[in-house]
KOLDOMAR-250574 format. One line per 8 residues: number of its first residue (from 1); for each residue z, y, x of C-alpha. Coordinates in nm, 2 decimals. Layout:
N
NUM) Z,Y,X  ...
END
This chain:
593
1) -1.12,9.52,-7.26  -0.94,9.49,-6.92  -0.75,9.77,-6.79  -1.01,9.81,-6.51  -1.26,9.88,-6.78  -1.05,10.13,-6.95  -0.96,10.37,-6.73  -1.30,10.47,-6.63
9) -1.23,10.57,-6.25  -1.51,10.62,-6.05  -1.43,10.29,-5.88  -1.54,10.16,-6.21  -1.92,10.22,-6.08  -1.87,10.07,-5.74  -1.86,10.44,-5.55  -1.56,10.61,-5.43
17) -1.52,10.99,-5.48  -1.70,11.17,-5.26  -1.46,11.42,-5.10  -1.67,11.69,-5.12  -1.66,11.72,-5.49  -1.33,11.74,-5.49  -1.38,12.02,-5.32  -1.40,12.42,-5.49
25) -1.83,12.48,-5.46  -1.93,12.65,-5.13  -2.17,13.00,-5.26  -2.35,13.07,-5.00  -2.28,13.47,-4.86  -2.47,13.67,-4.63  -2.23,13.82,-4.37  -2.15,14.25,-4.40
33) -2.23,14.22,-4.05  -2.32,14.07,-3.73  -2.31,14.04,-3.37  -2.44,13.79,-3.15  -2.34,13.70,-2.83  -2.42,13.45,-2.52  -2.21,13.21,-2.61  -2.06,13.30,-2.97
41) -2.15,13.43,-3.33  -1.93,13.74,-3.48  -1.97,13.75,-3.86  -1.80,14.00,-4.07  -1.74,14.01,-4.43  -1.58,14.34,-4.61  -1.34,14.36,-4.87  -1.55,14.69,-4.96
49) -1.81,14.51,-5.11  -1.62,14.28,-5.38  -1.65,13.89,-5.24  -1.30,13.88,-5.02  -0.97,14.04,-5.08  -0.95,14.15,-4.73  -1.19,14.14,-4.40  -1.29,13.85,-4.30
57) -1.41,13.82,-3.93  -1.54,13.50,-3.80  -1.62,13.41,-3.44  -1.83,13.10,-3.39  -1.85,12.90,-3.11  -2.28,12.80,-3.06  -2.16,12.52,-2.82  -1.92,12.34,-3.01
65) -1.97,12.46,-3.36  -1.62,12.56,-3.40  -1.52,12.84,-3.60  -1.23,13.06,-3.57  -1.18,13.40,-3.77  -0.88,13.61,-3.91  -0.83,13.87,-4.18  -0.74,14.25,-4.13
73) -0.63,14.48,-4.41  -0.89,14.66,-4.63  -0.82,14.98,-4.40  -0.92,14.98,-4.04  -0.56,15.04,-3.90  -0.38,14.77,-3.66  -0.10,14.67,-3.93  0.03,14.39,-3.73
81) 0.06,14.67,-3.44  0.19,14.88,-3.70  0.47,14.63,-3.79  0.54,14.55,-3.46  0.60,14.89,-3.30  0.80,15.02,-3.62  1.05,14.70,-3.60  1.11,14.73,-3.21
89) 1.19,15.09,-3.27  1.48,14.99,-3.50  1.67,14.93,-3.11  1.62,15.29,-3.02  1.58,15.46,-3.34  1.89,15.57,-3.59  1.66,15.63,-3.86  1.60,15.39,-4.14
97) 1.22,15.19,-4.16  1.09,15.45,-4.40  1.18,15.77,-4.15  1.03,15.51,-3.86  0.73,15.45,-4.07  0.68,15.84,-4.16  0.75,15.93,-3.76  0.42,15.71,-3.73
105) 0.17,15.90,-3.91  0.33,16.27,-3.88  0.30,16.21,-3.49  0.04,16.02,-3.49  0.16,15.73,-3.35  -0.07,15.49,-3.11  0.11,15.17,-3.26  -0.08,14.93,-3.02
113) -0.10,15.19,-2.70  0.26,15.25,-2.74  0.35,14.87,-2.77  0.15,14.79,-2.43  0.33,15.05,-2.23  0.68,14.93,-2.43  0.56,14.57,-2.26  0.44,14.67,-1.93
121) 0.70,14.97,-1.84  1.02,14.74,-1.96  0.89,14.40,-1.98  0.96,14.33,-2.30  0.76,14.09,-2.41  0.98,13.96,-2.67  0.80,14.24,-2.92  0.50,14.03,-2.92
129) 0.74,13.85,-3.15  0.75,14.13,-3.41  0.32,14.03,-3.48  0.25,13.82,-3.67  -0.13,13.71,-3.69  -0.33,13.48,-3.90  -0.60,13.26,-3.74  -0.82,13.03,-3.97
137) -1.02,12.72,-3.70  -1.30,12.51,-3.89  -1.52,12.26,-3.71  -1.25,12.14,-3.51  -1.15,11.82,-3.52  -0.80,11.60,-3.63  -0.73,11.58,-3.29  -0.72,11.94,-3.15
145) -0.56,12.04,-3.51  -0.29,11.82,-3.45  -0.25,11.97,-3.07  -0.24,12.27,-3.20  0.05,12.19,-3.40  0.24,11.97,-3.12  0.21,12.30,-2.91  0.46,12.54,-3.09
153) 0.74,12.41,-3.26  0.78,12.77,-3.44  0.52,12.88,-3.64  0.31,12.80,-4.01  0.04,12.65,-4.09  -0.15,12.43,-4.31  -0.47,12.11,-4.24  -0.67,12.03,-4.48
161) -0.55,11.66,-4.71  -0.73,11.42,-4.63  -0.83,11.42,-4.96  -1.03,11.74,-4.93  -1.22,11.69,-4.54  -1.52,11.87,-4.53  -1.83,11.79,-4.40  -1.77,11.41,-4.52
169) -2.13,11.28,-4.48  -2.32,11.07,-4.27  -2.22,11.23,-3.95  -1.82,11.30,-3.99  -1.78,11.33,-3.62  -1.73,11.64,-3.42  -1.98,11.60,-3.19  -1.95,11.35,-2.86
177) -2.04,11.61,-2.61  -1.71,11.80,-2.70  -1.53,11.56,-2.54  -1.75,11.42,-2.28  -1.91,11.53,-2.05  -2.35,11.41,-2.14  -2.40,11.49,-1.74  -2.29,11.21,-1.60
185) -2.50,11.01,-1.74  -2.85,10.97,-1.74  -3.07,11.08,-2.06  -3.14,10.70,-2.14  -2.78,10.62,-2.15  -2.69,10.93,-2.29  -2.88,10.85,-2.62  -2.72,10.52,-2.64
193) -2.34,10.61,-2.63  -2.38,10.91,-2.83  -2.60,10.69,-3.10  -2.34,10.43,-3.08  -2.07,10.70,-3.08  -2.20,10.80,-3.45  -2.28,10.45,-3.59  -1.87,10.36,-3.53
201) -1.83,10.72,-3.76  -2.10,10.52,-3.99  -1.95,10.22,-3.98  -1.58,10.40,-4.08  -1.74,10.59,-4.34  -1.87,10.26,-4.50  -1.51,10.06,-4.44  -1.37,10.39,-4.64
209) -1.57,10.37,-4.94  -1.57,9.97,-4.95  -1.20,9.95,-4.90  -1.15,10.25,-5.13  -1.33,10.06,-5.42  -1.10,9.75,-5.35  -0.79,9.93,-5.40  -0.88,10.07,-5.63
217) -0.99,9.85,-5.85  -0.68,9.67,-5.75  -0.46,9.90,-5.82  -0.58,9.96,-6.20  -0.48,9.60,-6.24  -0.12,9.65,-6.15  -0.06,9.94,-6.30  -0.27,9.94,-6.58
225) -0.36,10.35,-6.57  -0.33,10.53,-6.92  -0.53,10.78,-7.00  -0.74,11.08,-6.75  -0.40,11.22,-6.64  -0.31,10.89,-6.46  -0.64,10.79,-6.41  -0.70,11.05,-6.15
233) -0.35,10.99,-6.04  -0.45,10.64,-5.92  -0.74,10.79,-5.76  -0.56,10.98,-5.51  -0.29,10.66,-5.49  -0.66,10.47,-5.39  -0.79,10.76,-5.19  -0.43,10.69,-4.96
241) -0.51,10.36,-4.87  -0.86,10.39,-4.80  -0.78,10.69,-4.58  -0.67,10.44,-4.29  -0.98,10.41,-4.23  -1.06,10.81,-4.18  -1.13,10.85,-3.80  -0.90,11.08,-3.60
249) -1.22,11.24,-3.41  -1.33,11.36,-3.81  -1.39,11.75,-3.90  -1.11,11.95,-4.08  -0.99,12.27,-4.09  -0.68,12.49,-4.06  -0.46,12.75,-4.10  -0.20,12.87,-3.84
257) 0.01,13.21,-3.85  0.23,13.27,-3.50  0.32,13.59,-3.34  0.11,13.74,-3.06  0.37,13.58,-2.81  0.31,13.26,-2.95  -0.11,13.31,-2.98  -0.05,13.41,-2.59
265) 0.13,13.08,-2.51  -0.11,12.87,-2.69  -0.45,13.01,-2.53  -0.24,13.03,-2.14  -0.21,12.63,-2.29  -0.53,12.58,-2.38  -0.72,12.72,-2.09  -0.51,12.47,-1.82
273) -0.60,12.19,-2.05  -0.83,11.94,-1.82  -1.01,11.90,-2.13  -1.34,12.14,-2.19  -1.28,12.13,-2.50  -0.96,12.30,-2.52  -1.06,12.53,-2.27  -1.35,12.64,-2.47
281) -1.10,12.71,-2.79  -0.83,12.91,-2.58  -1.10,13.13,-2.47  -1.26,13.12,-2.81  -0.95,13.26,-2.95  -0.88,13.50,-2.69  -1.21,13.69,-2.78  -1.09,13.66,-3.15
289) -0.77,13.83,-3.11  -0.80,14.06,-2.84  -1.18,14.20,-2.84  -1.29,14.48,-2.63  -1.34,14.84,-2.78  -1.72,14.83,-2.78  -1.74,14.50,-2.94  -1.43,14.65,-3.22
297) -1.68,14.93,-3.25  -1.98,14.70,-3.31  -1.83,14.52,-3.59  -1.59,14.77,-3.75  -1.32,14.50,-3.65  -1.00,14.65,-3.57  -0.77,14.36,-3.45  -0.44,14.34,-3.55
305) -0.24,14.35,-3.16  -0.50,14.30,-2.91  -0.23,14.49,-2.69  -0.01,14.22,-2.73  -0.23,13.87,-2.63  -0.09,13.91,-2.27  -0.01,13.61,-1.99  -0.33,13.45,-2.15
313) -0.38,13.31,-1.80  -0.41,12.92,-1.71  -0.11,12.79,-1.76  -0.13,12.48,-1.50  0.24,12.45,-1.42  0.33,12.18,-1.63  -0.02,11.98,-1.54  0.07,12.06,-1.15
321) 0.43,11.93,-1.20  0.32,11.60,-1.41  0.11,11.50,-1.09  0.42,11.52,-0.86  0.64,11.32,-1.13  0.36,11.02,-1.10  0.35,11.02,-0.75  0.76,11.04,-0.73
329) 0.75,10.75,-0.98  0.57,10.52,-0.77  0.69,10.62,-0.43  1.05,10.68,-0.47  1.15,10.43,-0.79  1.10,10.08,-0.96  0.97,10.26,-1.35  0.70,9.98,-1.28
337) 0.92,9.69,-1.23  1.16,9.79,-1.44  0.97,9.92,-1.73  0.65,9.71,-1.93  0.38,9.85,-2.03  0.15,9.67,-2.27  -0.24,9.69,-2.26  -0.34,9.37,-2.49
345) -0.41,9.46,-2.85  -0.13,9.38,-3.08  -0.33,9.36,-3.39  -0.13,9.47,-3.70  0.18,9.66,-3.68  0.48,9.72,-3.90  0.61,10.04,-4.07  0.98,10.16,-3.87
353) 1.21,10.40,-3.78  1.47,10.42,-3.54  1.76,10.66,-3.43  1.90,10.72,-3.09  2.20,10.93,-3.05  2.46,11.02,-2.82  2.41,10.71,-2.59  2.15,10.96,-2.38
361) 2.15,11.29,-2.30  1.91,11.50,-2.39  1.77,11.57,-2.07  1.76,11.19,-1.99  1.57,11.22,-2.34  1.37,11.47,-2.19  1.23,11.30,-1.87  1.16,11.00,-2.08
369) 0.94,11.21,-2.27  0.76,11.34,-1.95  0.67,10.94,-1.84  0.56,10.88,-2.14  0.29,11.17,-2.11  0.19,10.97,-1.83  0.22,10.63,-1.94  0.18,10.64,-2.32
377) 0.27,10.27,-2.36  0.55,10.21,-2.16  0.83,10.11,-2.39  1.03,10.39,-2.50  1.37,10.19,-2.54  1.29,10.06,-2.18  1.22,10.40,-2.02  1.51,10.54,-2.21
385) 1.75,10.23,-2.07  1.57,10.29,-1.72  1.64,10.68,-1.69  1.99,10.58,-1.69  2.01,10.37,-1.38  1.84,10.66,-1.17  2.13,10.79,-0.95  2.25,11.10,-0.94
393) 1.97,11.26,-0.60  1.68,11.06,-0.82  1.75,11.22,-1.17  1.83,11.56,-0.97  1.49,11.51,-0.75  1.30,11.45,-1.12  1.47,11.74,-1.23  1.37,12.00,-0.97
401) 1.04,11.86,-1.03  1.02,11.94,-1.44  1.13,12.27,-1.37  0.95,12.39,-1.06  0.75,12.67,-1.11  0.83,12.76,-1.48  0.90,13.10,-1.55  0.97,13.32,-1.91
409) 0.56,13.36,-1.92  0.52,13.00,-1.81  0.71,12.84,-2.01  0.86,12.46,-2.01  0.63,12.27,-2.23  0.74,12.08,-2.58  0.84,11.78,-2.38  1.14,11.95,-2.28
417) 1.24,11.98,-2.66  1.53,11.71,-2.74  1.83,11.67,-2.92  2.16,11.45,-3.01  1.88,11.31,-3.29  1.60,11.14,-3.20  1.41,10.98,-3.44  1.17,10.71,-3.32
425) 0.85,10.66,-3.57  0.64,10.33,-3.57  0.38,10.48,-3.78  -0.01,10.57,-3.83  -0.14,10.82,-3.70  -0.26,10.93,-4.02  0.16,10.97,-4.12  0.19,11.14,-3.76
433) -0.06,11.39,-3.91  0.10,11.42,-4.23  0.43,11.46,-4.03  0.31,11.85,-3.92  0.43,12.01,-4.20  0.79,11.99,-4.08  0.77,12.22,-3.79  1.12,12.34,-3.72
441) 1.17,12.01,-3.52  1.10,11.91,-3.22  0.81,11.65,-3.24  0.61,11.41,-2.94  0.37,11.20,-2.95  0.27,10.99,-2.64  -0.13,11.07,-2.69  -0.20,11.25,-2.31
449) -0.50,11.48,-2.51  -0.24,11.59,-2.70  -0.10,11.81,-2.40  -0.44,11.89,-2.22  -0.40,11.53,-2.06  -0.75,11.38,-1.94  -0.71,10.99,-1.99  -0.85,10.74,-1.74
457) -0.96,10.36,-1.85  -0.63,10.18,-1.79  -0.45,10.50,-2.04  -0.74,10.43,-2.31  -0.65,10.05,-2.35  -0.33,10.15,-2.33  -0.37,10.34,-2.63  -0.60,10.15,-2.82
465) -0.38,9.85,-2.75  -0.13,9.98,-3.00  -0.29,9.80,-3.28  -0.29,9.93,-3.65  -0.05,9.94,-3.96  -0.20,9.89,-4.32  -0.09,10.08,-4.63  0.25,10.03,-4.78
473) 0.15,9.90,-5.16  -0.08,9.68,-5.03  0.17,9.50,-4.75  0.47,9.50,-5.01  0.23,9.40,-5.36  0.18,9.07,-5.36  -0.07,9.07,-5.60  -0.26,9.30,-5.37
481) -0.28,9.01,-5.10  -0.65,8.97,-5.14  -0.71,9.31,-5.08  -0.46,9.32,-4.77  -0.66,9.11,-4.58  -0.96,9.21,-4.68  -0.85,9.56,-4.49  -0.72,9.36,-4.24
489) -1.04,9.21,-4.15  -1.24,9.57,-4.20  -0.95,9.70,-3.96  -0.99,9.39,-3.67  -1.40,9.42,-3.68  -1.37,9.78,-3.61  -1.11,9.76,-3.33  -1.37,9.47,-3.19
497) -1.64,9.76,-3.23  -1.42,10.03,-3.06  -1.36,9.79,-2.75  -1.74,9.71,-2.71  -1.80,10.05,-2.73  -1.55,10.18,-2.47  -1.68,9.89,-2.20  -2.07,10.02,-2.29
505) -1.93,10.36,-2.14  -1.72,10.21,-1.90  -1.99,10.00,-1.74  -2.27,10.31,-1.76  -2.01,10.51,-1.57  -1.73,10.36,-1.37  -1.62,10.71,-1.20  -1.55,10.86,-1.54
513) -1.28,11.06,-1.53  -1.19,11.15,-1.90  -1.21,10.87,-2.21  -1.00,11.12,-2.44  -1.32,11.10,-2.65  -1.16,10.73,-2.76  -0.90,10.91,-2.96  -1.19,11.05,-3.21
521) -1.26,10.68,-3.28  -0.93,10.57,-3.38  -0.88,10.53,-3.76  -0.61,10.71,-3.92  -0.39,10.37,-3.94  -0.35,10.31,-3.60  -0.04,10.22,-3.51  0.09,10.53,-3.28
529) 0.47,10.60,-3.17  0.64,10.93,-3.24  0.93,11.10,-3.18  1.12,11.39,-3.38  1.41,11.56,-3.29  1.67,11.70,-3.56  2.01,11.81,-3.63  2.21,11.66,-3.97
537) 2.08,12.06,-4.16  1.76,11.96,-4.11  1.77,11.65,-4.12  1.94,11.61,-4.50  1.69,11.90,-4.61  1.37,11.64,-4.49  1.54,11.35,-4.64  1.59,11.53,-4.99
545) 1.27,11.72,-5.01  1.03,11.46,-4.86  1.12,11.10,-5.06  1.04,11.28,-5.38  0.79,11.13,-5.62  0.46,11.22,-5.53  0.40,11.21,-5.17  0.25,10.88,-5.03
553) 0.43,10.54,-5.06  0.43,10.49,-4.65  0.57,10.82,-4.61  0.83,10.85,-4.86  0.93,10.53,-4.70  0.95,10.67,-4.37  1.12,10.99,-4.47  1.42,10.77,-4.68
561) 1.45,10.54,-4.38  1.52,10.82,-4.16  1.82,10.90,-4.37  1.94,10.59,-4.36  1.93,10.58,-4.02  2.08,10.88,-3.95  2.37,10.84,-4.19  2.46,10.50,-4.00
569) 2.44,10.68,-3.67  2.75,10.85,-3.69  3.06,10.82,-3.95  3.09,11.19,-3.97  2.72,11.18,-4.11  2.77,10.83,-4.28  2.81,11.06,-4.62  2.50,11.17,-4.65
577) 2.32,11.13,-5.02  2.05,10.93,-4.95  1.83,10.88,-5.19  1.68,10.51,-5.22  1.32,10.56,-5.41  1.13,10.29,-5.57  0.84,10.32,-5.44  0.61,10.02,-5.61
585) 0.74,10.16,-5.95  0.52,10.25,-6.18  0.74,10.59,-6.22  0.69,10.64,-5.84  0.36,10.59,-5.85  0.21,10.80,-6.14  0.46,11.11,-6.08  0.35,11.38,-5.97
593) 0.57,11.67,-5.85
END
């Protein structure tokens, strides 16, 4: 009996797992109460009545179909309020927390009133710190998750595995019309690019489970799986190949905690975004955390600092300043000349990581970062290089031009974020994603949506153009040759596929203004460059924790080659204990942490 035979995965039967039976089963629950509104759903569910540990109240967007909700105590005071106006009174208070605390209820303290004139009398908005509020967003898709992410470097919060997506069926696509708009075009054509727009989601779908079955299948043959334990094992090993073909534009959920501050930053964000989309979510989430009294009253929601979601205004500074930078590039330098910028597709990519140190600034670092929001494929290396040959009036002129404008409530956005170590990712997407979890650095992406950026036709094949990277065991198992280029030609039929699709639009609507919707279409393997910044702490913690057995081969790879890099960067770091993982051994592939 072959090894295939015995291990009984559910490749075995020539159907990969469907994700939503991995999955805990959804029981369907009627709502405590609800509200409904022109544009939005409020449901609430109460702790009272057995089925959550706390209140659950969900606000639901009848537009886009995106949910966002957040939890409040089993009582109906403000605790975040609470916590926040009994740590700010530590600075004007001798008393300990527990005679703070007591001063609350025996004077009947208006936490949230109190914190609002605190704010407005001193401004002090720094006590919008001192909350802390959960927000929970389903419906949304990879793409805004991972904005939401790239737009606070500060904060937790969890995305859903790819293992466990919901809503994996035969429309995994958040709907076209949340990221363009249907009225320019006419009904006719509008039923062809959004029916086309859901067969490439059909077509991924199918890539996913053929290409899951093949490795697989192929997999069981190199390792040889023994017993349920490492059977499922090889599953998920199976499931993170097959992934690359997930689309970024797919349905997920999340979880985010940030302080009121923060919230305020992100919706101010949001609502200067030139993408509806986003625009719809920052006001989405404004109504979530900072209701009005009747509507508080209607639900029996008390929310946890509505006082405190201040300067929730459109942010457009750093949108306003990025259109003086282009003009200033073209006008007053030679970036074009000097710098290439490719826009034929490149087919498959390798895995790499890179390191640049002290040889730029970080503010040289900085205004690189700012092009590249512009021009997402211009060579980094050759924009870094270029920054450098500015003279001193050109890189003061950019200068005045990053920071004109910006204020303490509008704030410098996360391309100003650098350091002495930037690391430089070649890597998919799908790794980008993964990537999130480390949020005390620094991280940019050159993806314009990412920042609120609408993306024009030249942008989108500059994007697409990138090409795509394929799955670490299968580029460095040579017995898994076969099944290597099998993906590869899944990968290069689906990028032909994309390109047809993008000219179908392209040709039904010249003027378009916006082709962020591409970025839903890109599979999860697409070859996107990435950039973290770090300092040697964090650094050797990411290096220890993150090449440990268990995580996926490609980014275990990434993570030890980061060390490496690192380490050789500078002799004072050169000792760093690096660890060097084997990551096709059989050890390395069955462990789990």
């Amino acid at each position: 009996m072959s090894s295939t035979e015995k291990k009984g995965g559910s490749h075995q039967n020539g159907k990969s797992p469907n994700v939503q039976e991995l999955t805990p089963l959804e029981v369907p629950l009627s709502p405590d109460i609800s509200l409904d509104e022109a544009d939005y759903e409020w449901e609430g569910y109460l702790a009272e009545n057995g089925e959550v540990p706390v209140n659950l109240f969900q606000l639901r967007d009848k537009e886009t179909g995106v949910t966002v909700s957040t939890t409040t105590e089993r009582n109906a005071g403000r605790t975040a309020s609470v916590r926040a106006w009994t740590a700010a009174r530590h600075s004007r208070e001798p008393g300990n927390i527990l005679y703070i605390m007591r001063q609350v209820v025996h004077e009947n303290v208006d936490s949230a009133g109190r914190l609002e004139k605190f704010a407005i009398n001193y401004g002090e908005n720094s006590i919008a710190d001192l909350a802390e509020v959960y927000v929970d967003l389903e419906n949304i898709s990879m793409v805004q998750a991972m904005r939401l992410f790239h737009m606070t470097q500060v904060h937790a919060g969890q995305e859903k595995s790819t293992r466990y997506q919901i809503g994996f069926g035969k429309k995994p696509l958040v709907p076209l019309q949340n990221s363009l708009a249907r009225e320019q075009f006419t009904p006719e054509q509008w039923d062809t690019i959004n029916t086309e727009y859901q067969r490439l989601g059909e077509i991924a779908l199918d890539m996913f489970h053929r290409n899951y079955d093949r490795a697989s299948d192929a997999l069981a043959l190199h390792y040889s799986p023994q017993g349920t334990k490492e059977d499922k094992t090889l599953q998920m090993r199976a499931m993170d190949c097959a992934r690359f073909f997930f689309l970024f534009g797919q349905r997920t959920g999340m979880s985010k905690k940030a302080t009121a501050r923060t919230w305020s930053i992100v919706i101010a964000e949001l609502k200067a975004s030139e993408l509806d989309s986003d625009v719809r979510l920052g006001e989405q989430l404004q109504r979530l955390l900072a209701p009005d009294e009747l509507t508080e009253e209607k639900l029996g929601y008390v929310a946890e600092a509505p006082s405190l979601v201040k300067h929730t205004e459109a942010d457009t500074q750093f949108h306003e300043n990025l259109t003086v930078l282009e003009d200033f590039l073209r006008t007053e330098t030679d970036f074009f000349q000097a710098v290439s910028i490719a826009t034929d597709f490149r087919g498959e990519r390798k895995l790499g990581v890179k390191v640049v140190g002290g040889e730029y600034t970080t503010s040289e670092k900085m205004i690189a970062q700012y092009i590249l929001t512009l021009h997402p494929n211009a060579s980094l290396s050759q924009t870094l290089s270029w920054v450098t040959t500015l003279s001193i009036d050109q890189k003061r002129a950019i200068g005045s031009i990053i920071f004109n404008g910006h204020t303490d409530h509008e704030q410098l956005p996360q391309q100003a974020v650098t350091s002495e170590h930037m690391v430089i990712y070649y890597a998919p997407i799908g790794i980008n994603r993964d990537f999130n979890r480390h949020r005390a650095m620094g991280r940019f992406t050159p993806l314009p949506t990412l920042y609120g950026k609408a993306m024009d036709y030249h942008q989108a094949h500059q994007i697409l153009s990138r090409g795509y990277i394929l799955p670490y065991h299968l580029t460095h198992i040579p017995e898994l040759a076969e099944v290597r280029d099998q993906f590869r030609e899944d990968m290069e039929q689906y990028y032909q596929e994309v390109y047809n699709f993008l000219e179908t639009v392209h040709e039904a609507c010249p003027n378009i203004t916006d082709y962020s919707f591409l970025i839903n279409l890109l599979p999860l393997g697409h070859a996107t460059p990435f950039v973290m910044h770090t300092d040697p702490k964090k650094a050797h913690y990411f290096t220890r924790l993150r090449v440990k057995v268990g995580g996926q081969a490609d980014y275990r790879y990434l993570c030890a080659q980061t060390g490496t890099a690192i380490a050789k960067s500078d002799p004072i770091l050169s000792p760093m204990d690096i660890p060097d993982p084997d990551l096709l051994s059989r050890e390395a592939f069955f462990g789990r942490r």
